[in-house]
Phi, psi and omega in degrees: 000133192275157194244142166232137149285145184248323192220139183227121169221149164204137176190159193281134184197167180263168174338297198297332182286337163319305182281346174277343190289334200265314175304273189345301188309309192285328193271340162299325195295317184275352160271323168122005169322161167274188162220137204226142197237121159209144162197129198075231158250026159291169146201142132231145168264147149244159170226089199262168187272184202277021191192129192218145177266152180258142178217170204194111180244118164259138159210196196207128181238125157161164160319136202276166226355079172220130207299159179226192187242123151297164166199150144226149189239128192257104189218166203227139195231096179226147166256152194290265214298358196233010158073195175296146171204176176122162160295157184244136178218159171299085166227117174275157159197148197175000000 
């Protein structure tokens, strides 16, 4: 299945502005809100439903031992046209 970015920003911040883009996020997701993405002269509004699949990735990329680069990535899954999904799975974080 072919993939389009509808929306792309990546840019360097500090925590704390980090953890406010993720509040935001968590307080639209937990009022039933759309989430509207903008920077510059991107914009997409989503409306995701009330069941999603979430996924939570860590990984390290570079050569092995040898320092890399971390991440961990956080994404949200839903089909447009099929309503709630997702998997039921385990997850902590803390």
């Amino acid at each position: 299945m072919p993939e389009e970015t509808l929306f792309k920003s990546e840019s360097d911040r500090d925590r704390a502005e980090i953890a406010a883009y993720l509040r935001s996020v968590a307080d639209k997701l937990e009022s039933g809100e759309s989430l509207t993405l903008s920077a510059g002269d991107q914009s997409v509004t989503m409306d995701p439903p009330s069941r999603l699949t979430f996924e939570v990735e860590a990984e390290r990329e570079g050569p092995t031992g040898q320092p890399g680069e971390l991440s961990i990535e956080f994404e949200l899954e839903w089909d447009e046209d099929a309503g709630d999904g997702g998997g039921d799975g385990s997850l902590e974080i803390s």
